[in-house]
VMD Tcl script that builds the backbone (N, CA, C; Angstrom):
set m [mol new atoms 516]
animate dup $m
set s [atomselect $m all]
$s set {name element resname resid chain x y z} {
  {N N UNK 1 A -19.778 12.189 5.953}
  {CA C UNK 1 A -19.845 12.122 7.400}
  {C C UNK 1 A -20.768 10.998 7.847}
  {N N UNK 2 A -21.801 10.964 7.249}
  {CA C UNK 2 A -22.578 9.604 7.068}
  {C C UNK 2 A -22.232 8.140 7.228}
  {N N UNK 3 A -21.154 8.358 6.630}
  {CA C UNK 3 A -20.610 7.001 6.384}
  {C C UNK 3 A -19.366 6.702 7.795}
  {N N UNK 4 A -19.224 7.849 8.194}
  {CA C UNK 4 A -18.338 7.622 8.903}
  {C C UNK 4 A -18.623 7.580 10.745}
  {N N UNK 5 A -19.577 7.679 10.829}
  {CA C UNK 5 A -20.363 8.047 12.179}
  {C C UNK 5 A -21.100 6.580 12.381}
  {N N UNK 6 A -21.211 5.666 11.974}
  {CA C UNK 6 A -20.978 4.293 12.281}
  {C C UNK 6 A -19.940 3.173 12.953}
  {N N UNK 7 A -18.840 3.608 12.322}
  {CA C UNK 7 A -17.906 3.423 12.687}
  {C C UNK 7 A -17.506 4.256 13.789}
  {N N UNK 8 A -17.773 5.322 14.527}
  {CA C UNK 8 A -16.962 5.974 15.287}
  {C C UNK 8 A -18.117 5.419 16.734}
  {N N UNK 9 A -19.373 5.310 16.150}
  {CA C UNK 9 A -20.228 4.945 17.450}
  {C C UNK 9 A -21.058 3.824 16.919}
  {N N UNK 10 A -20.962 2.504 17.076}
  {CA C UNK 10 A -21.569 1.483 16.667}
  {C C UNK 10 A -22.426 1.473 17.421}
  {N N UNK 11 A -23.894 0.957 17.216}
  {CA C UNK 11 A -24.743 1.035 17.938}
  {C C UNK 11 A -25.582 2.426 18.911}
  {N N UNK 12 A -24.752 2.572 19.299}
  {CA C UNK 12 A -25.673 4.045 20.035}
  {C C UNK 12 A -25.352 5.112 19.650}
  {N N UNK 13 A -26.074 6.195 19.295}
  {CA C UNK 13 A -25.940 7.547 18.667}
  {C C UNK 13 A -27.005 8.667 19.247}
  {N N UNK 14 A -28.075 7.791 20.730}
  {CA C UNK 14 A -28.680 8.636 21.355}
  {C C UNK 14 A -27.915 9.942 21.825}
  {N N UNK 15 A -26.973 9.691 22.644}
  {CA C UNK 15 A -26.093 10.919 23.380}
  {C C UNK 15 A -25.149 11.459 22.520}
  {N N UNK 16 A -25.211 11.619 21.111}
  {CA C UNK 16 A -24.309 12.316 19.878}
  {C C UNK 16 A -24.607 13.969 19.796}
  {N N UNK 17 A -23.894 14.108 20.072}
  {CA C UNK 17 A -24.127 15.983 19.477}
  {C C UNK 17 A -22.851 16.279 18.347}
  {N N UNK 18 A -23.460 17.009 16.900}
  {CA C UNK 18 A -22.922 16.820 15.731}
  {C C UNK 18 A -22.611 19.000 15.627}
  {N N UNK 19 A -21.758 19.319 15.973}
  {CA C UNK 19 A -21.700 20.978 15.673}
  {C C UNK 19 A -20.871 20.890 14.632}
  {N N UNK 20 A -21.081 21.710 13.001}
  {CA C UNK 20 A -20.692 22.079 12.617}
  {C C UNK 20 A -20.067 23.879 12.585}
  {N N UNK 21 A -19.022 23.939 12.254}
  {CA C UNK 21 A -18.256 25.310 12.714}
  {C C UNK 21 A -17.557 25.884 11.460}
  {N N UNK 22 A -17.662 27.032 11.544}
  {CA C UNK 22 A -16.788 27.561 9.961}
  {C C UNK 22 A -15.489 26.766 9.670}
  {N N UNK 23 A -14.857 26.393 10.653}
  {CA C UNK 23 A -13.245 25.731 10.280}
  {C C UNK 23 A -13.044 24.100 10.213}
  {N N UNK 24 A -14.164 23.898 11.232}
  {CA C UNK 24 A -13.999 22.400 11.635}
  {C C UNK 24 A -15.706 21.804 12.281}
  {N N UNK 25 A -15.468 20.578 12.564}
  {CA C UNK 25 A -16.583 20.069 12.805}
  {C C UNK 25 A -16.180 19.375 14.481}
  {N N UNK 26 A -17.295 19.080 15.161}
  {CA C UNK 26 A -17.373 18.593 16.242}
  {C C UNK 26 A -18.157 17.644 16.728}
  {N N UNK 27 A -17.840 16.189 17.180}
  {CA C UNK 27 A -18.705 15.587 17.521}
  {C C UNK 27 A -18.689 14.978 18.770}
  {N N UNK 28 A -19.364 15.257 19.957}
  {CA C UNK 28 A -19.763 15.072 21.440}
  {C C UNK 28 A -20.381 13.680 21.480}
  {N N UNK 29 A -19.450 12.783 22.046}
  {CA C UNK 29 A -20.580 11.376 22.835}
  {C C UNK 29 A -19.764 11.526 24.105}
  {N N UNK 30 A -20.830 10.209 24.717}
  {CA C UNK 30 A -20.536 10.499 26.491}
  {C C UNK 30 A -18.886 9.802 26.731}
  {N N UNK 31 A -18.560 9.800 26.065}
  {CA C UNK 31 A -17.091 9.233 26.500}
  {C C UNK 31 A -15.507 10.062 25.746}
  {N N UNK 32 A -15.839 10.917 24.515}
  {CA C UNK 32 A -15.512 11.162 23.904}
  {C C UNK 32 A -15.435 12.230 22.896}
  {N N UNK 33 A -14.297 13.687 22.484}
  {CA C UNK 33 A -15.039 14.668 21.619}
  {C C UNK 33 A -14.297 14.194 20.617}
  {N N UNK 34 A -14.527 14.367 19.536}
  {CA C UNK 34 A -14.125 14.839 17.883}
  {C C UNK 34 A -14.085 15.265 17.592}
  {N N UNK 35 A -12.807 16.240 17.376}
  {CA C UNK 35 A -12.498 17.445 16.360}
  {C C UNK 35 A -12.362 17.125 14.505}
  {N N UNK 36 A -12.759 17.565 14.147}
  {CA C UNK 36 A -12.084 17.278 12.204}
  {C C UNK 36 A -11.774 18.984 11.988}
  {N N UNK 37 A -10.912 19.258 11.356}
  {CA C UNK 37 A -10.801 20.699 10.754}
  {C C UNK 37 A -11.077 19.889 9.174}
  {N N UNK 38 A -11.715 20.977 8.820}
  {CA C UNK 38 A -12.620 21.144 7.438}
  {C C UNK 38 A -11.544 21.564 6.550}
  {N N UNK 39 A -10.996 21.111 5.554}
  {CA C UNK 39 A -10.481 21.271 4.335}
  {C C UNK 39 A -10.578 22.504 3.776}
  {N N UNK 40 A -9.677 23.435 3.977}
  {CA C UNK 40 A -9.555 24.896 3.132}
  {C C UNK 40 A -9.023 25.048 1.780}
  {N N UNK 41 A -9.474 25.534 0.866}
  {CA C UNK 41 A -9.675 25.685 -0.659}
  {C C UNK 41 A -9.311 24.681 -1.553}
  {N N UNK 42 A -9.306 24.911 -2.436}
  {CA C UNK 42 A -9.460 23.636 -3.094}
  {C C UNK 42 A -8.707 22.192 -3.030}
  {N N UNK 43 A -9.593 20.950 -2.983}
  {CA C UNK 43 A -9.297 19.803 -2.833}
  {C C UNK 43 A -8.009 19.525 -3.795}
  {N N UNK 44 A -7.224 19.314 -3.859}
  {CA C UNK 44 A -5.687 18.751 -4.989}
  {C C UNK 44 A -6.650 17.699 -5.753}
  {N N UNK 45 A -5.849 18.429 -6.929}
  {CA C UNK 45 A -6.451 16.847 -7.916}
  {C C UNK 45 A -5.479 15.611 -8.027}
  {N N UNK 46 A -5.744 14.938 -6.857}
  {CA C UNK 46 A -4.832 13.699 -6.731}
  {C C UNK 46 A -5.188 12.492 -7.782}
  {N N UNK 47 A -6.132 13.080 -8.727}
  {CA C UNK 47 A -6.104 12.047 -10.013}
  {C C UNK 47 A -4.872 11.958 -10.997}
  {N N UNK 48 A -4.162 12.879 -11.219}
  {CA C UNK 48 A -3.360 13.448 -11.875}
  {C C UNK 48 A -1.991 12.654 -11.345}
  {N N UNK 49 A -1.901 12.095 -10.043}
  {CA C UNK 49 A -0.571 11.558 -9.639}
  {C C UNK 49 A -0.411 10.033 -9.985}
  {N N UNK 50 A -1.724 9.683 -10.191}
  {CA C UNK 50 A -2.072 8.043 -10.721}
  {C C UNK 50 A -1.929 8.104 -11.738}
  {N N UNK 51 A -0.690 6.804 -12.159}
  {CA C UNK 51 A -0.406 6.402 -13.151}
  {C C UNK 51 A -1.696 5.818 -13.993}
  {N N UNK 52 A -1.416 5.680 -15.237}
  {CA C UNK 52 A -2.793 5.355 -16.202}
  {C C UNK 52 A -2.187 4.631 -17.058}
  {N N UNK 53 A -1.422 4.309 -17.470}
  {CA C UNK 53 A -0.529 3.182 -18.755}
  {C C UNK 53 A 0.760 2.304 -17.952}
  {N N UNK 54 A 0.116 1.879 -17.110}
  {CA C UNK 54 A 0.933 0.498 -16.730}
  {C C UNK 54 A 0.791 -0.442 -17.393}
  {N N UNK 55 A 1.838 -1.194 -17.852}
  {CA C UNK 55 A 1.475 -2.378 -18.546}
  {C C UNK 55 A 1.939 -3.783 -18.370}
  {N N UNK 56 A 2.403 -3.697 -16.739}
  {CA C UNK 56 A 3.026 -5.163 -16.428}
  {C C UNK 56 A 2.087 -5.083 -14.977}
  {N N UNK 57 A 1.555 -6.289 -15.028}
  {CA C UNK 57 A 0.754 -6.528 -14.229}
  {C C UNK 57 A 1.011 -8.151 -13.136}
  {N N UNK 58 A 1.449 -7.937 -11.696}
  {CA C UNK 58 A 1.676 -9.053 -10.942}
  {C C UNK 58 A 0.461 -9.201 -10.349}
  {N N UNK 59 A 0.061 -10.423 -10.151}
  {CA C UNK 59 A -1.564 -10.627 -9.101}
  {C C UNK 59 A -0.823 -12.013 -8.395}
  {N N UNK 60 A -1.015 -11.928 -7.500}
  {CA C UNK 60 A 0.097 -12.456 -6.464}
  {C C UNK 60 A -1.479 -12.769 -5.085}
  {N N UNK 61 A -1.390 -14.062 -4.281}
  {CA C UNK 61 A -2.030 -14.103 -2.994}
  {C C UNK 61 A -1.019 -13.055 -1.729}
  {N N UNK 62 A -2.622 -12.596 -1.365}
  {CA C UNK 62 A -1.742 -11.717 0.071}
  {C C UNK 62 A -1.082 -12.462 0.556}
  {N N UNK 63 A -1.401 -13.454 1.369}
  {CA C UNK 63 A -0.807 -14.563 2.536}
  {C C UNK 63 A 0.678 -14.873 1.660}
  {N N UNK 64 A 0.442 -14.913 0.252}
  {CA C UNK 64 A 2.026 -15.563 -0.517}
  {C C UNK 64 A 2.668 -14.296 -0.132}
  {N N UNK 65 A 2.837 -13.539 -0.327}
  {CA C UNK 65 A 3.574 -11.900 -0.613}
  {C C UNK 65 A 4.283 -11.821 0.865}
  {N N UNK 66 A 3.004 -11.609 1.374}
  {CA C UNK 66 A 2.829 -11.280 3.243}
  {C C UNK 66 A 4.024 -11.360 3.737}
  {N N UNK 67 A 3.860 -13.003 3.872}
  {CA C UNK 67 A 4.745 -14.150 4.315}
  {C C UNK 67 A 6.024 -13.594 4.051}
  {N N UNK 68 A 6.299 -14.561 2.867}
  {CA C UNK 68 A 7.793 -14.087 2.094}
  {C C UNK 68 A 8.137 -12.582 2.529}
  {N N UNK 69 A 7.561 -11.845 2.377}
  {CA C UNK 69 A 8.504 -10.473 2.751}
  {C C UNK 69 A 8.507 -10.364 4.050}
  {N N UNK 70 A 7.582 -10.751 5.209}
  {CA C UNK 70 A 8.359 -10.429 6.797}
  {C C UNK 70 A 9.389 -11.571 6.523}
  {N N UNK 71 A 9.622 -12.577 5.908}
  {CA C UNK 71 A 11.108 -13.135 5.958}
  {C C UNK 71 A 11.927 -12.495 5.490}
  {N N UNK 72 A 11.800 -11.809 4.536}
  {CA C UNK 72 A 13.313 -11.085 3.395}
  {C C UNK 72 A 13.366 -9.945 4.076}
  {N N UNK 73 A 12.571 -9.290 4.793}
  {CA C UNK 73 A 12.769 -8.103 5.748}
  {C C UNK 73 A 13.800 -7.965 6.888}
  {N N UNK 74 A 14.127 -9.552 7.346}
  {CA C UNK 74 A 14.581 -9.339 8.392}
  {C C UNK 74 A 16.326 -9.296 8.065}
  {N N UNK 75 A 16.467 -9.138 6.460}
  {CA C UNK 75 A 17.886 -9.577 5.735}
  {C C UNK 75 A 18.142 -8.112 5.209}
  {N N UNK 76 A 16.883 -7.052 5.699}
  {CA C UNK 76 A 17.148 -5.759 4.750}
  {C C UNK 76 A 17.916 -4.970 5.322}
  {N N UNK 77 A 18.457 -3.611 4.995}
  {CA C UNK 77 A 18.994 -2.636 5.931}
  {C C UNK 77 A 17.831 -2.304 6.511}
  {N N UNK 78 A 18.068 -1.905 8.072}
  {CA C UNK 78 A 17.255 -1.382 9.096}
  {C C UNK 78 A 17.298 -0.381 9.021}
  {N N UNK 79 A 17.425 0.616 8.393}
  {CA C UNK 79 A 17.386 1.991 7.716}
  {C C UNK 79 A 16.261 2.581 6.927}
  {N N UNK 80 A 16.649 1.385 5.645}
  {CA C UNK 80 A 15.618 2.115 4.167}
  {C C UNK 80 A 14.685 0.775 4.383}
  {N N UNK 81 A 14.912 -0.626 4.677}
  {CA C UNK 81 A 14.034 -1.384 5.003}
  {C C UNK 81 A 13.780 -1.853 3.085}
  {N N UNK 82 A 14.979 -1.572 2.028}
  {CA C UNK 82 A 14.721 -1.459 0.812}
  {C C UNK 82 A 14.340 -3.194 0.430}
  {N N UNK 83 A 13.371 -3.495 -0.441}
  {CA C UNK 83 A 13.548 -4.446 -0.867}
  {C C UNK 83 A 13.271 -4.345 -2.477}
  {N N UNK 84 A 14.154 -5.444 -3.239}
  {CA C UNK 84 A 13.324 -5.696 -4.661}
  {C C UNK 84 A 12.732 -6.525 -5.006}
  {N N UNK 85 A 11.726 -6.254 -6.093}
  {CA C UNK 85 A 10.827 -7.356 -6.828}
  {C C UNK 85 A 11.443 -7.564 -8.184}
  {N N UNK 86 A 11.987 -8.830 -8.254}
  {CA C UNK 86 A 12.764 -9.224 -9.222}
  {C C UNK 86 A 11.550 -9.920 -10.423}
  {N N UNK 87 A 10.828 -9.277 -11.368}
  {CA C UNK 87 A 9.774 -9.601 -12.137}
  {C C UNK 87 A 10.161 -10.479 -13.221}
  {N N UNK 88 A 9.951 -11.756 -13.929}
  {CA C UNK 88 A 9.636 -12.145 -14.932}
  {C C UNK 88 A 8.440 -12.994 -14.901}
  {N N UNK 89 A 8.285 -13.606 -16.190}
  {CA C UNK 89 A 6.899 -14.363 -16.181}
  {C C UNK 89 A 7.204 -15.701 -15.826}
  {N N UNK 90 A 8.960 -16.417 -15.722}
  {CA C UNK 90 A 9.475 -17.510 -15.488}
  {C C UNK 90 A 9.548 -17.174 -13.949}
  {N N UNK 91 A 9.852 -16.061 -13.302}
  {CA C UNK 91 A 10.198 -16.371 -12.007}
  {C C UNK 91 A 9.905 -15.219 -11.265}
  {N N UNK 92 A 9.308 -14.970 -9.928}
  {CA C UNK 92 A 9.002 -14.153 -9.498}
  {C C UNK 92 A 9.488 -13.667 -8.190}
  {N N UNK 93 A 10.285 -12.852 -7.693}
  {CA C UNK 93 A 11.408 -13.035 -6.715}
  {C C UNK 93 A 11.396 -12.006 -5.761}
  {N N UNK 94 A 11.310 -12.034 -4.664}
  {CA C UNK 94 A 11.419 -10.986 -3.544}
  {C C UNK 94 A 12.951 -11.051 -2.848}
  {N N UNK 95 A 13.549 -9.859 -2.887}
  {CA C UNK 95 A 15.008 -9.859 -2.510}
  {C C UNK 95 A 15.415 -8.641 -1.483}
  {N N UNK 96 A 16.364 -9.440 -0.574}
  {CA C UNK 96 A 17.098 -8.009 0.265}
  {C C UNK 96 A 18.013 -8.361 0.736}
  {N N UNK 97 A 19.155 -7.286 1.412}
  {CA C UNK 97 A 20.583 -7.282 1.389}
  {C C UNK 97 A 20.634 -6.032 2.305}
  {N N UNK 98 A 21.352 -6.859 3.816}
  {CA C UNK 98 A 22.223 -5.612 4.340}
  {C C UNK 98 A 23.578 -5.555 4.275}
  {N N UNK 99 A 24.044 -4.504 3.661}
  {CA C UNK 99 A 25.569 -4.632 3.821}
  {C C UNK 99 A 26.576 -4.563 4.170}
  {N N UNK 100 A 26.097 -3.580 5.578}
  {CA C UNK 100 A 26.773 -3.867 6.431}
  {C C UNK 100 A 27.211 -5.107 7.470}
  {N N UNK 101 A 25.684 -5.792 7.553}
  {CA C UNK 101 A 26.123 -7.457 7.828}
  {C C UNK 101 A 26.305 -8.135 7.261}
  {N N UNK 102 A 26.395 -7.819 5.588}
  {CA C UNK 102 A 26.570 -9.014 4.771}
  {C C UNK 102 A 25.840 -9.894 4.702}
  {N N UNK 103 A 24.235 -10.218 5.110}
  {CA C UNK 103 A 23.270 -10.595 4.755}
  {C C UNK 103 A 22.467 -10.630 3.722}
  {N N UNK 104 A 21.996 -11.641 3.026}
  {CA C UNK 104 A 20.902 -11.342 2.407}
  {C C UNK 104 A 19.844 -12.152 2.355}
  {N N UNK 105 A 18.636 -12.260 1.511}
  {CA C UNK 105 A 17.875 -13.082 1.203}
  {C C UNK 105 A 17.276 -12.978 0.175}
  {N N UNK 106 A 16.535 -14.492 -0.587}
  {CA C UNK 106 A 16.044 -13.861 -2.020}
  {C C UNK 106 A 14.839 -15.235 -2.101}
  {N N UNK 107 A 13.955 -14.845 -2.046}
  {CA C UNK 107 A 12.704 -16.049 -2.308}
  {C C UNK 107 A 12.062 -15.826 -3.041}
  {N N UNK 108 A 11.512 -17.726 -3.858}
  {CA C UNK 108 A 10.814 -16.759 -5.001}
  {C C UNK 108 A 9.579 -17.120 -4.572}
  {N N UNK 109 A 8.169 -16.251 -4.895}
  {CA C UNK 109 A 7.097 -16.636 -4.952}
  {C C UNK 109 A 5.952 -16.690 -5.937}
  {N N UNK 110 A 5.382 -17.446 -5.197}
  {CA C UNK 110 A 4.000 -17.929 -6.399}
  {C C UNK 110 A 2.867 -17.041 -7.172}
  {N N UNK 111 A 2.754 -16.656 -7.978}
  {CA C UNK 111 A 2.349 -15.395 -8.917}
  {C C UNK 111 A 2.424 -15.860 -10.012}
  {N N UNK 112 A 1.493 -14.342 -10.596}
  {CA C UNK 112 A 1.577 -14.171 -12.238}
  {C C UNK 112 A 1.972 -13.080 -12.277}
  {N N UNK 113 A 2.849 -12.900 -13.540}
  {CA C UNK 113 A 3.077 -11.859 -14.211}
  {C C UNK 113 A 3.155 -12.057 -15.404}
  {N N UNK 114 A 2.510 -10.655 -15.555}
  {CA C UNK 114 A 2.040 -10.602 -17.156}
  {C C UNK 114 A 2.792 -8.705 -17.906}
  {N N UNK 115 A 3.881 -9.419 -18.430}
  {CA C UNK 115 A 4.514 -8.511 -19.451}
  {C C UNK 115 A 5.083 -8.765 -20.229}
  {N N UNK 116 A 5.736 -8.429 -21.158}
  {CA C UNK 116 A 6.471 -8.766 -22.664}
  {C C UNK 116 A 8.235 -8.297 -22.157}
  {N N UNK 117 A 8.139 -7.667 -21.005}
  {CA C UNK 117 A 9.572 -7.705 -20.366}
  {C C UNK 117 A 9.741 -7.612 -18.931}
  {N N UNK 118 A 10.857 -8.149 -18.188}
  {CA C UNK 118 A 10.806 -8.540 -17.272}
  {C C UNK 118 A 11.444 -6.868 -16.693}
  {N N UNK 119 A 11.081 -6.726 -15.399}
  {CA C UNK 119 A 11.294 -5.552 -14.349}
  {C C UNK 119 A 12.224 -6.149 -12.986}
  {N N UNK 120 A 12.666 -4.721 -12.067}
  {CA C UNK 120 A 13.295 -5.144 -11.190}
  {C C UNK 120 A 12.898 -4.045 -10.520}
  {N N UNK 121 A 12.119 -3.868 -9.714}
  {CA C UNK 121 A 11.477 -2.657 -8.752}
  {C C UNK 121 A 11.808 -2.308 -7.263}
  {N N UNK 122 A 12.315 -1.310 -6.644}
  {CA C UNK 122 A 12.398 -1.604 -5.071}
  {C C UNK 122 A 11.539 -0.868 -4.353}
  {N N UNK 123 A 10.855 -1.465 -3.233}
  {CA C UNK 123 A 10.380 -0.325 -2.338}
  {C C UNK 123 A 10.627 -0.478 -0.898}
  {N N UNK 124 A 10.319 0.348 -0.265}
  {CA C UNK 124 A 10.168 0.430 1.266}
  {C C UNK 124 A 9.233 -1.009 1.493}
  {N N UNK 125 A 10.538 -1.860 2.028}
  {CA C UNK 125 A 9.484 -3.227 1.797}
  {C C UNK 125 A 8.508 -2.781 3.486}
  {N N UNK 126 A 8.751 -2.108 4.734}
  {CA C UNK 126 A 7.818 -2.089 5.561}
  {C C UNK 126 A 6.365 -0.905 4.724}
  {N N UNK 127 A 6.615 -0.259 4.197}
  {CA C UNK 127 A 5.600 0.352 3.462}
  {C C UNK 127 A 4.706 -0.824 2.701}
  {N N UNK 128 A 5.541 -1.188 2.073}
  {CA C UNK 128 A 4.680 -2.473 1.195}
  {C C UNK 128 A 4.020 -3.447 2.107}
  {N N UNK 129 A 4.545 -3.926 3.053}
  {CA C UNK 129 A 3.857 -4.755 4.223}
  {C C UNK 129 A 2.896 -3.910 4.938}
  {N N UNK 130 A 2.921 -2.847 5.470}
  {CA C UNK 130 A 1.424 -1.645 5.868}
  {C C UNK 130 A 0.099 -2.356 4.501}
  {N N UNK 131 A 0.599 -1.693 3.554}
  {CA C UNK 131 A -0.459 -1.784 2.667}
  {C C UNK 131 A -1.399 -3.366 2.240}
  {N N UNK 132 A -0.485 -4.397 2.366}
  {CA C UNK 132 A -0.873 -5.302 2.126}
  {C C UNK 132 A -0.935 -6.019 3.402}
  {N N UNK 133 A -1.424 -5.808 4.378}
  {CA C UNK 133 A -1.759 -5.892 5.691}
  {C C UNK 133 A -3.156 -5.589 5.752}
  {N N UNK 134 A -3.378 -4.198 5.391}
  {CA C UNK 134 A -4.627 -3.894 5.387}
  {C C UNK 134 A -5.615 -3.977 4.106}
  {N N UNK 135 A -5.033 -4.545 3.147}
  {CA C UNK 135 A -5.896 -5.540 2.243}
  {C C UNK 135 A -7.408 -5.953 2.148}
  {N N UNK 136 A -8.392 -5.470 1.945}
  {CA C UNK 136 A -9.726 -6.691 2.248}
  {C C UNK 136 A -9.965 -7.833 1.613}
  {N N UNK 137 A -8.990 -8.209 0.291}
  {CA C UNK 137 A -9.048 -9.560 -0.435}
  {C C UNK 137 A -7.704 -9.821 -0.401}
  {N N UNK 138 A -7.838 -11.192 -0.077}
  {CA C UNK 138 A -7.166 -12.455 -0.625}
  {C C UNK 138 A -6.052 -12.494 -1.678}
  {N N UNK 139 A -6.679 -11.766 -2.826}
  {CA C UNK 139 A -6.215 -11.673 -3.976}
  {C C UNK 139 A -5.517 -9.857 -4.775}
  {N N UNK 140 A -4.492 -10.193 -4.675}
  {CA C UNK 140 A -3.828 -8.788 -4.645}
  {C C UNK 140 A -3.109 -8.426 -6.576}
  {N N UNK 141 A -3.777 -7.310 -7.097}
  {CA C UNK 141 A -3.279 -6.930 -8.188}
  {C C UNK 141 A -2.114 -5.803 -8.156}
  {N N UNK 142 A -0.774 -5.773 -8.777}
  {CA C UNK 142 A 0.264 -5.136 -8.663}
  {C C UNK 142 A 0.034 -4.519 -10.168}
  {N N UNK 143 A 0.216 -3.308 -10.359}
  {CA C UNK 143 A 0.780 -2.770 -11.620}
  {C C UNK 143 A 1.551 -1.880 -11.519}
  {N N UNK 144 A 2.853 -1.809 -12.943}
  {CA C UNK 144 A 3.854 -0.992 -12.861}
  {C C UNK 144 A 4.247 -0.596 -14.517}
  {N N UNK 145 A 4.404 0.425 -14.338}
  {CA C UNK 145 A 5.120 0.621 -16.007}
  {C C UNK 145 A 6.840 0.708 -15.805}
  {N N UNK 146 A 7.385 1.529 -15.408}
  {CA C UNK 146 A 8.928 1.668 -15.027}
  {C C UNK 146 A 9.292 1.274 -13.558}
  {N N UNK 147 A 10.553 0.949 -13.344}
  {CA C UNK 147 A 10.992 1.086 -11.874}
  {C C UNK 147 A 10.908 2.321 -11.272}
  {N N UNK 148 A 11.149 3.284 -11.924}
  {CA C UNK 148 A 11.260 4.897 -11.318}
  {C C UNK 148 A 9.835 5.762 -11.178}
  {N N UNK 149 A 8.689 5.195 -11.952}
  {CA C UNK 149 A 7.733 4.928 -11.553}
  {C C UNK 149 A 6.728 4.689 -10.387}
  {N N UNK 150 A 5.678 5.208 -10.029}
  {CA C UNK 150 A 4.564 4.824 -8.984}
  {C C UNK 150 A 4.112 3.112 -9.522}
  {N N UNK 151 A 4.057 2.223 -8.163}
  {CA C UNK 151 A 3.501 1.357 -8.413}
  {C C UNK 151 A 1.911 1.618 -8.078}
  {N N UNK 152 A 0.635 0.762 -8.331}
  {CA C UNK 152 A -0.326 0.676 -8.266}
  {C C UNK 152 A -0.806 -0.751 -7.348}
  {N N UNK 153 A -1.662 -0.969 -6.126}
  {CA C UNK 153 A -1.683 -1.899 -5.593}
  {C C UNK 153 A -3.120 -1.721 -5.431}
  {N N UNK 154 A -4.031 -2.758 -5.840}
  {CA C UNK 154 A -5.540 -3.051 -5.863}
  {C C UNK 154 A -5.521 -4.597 -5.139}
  {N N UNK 155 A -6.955 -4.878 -4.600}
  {CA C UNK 155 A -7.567 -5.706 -4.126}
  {C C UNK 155 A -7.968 -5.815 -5.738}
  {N N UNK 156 A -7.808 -7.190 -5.747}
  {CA C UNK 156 A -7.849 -7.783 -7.693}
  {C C UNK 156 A -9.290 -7.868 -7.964}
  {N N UNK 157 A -10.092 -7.744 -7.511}
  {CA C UNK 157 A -12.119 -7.503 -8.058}
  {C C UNK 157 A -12.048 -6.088 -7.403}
  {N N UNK 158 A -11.811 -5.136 -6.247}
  {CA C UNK 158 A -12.203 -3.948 -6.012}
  {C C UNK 158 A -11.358 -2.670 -6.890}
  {N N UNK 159 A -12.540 -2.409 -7.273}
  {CA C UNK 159 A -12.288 -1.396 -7.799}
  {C C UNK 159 A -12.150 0.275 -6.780}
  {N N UNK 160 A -12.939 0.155 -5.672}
  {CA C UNK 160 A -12.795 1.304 -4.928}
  {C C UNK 160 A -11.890 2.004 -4.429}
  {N N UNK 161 A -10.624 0.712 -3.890}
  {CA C UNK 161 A -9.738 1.088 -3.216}
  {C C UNK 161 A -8.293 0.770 -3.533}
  {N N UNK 162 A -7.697 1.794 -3.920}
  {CA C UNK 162 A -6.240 1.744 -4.532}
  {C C UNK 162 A -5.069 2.437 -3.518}
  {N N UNK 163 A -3.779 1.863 -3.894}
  {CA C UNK 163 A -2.946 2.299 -2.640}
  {C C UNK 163 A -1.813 2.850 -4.260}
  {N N UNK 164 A -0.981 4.032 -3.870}
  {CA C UNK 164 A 0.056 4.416 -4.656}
  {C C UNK 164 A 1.218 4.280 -3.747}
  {N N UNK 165 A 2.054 2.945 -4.590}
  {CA C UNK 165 A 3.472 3.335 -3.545}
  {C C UNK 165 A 4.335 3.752 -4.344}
  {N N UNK 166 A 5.472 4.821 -3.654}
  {CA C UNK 166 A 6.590 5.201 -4.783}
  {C C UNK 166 A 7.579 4.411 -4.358}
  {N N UNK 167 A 8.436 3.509 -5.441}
  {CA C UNK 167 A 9.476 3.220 -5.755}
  {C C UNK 167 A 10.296 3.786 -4.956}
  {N N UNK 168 A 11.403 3.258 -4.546}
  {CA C UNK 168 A 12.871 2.964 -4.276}
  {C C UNK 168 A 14.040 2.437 -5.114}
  {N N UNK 169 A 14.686 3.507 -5.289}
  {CA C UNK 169 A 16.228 2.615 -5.924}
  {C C UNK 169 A 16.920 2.194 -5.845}
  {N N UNK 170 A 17.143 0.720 -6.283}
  {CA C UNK 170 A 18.127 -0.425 -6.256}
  {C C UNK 170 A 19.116 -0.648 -7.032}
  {N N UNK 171 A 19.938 -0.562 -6.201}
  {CA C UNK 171 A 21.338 -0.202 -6.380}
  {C C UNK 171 A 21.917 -1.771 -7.538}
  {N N UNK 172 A 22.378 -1.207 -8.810}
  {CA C UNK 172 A 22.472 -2.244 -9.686}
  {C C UNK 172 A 24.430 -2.870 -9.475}
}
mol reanalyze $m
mol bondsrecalc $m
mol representation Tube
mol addrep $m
C-alpha cells in the first residue's frame, strides 16, 4: 500500500484518511474516495502458469516491433486482430491477412533470434501492441518454447516485470 499511495496522491497526503475494514480498504482525499476489496483466501500460485524452459529467444527494439505491427494490423481480421511471428535467425517477419478482404501484409523486422529452429507463433496482435506500449525499455526480450505455448515478454535488463501472452492459432 506504501508503494502505491504516491502515485494515487503526489505530493499532498495532509487531507488522506486511510480506513482499513474486514473486506476492503478505504482511502478519503478532498477530491476523491478509494475503495480496494481485500483479497479472500488464498492468493493463486500464478508461478506455476509461467513457462520455465523456453528456448528460443527474440530481443527485438520496441519502436522496431511497435511500428511494424500498427502497420500489419490494419491488414488483420477486425475480429481476432490475429497476427503471426514468422521466426528464423535469417529472417524475422510480422504477418496478417483478412480474408474476407483479401488483404494482407507481411514485414520483416530488425531483431535477433536465437534458436536451433525456426517458429511461427500467432497472437492477438492488439494484445501484443497493449503490452509493448507500456514497456519501460527500449529494448524488448521475447521467449517461446512451442506455438501452442505461453509466450514470455520482458523489458531485456528488468527483471521485475514480465507480461504472459497466450498464443493464437494460425491457420496453416
Amino acid at each position: 500500500m506504501t508503494k502505491i499511495i504516491p502515485f494515487i496522491l503526489p505530493g499532498d497526503e495532509s487531507n488522506t484518511e486511510i480506513t482499513v475494514f474486514s473486506s476492503h480498504i478505504q482511502i478519503k482525499h478532498n477530491y476523491f474516495t478509494l475503495d480496494c476489496r481485500l483479497i479472500e483466501g488464498k492468493y493463486p500460485n500464478y508461478q506455476s502458469v509461467i513457462p520455465e524452459n523456453n528456448d528460443k529467444f527474440l530481443f527485438v527494439n520496441r519502436g522496431i516491433i511497435t511500428s511494424a505491427l500498427k502497420r500489419v494490423l490494419l491488414f488483420s481480421d477486425s475480429f481476432s486482430s490475429l497476427i503471426a511471428l514468422n521466426l528464423s535467425t535469417e529472417k524475422k517477419f510480422l504477418f496478417a491477412q483478412n480474408i474476407d478482404s483479401s488483404t494482407s501484409a507481411k514485414e520483416e523486422i530488425e531483431s535477433t533470434f536465437e534458436s536451433s529452429n525456426s517458429m511461427e507463433i500467432g497472437f492477438n496482435g492488439r494484445r501484443l501492441l497493449e503490452i509493448l506500449t507500456a514497456m519501460p525499455s527500449e529494448e524488448i526480450k521475447m521467449t517461446f518454447s512451442y506455438p501452442e505455448k505461453a509466450a514470455i515478454i520482458k523489458a531485456d535488463r528488468e527483471d521485475d516485470l514480465l507480461y504472459l501472452l497466450m498464443p493464437s492459432m494460425v491457420a496453416q
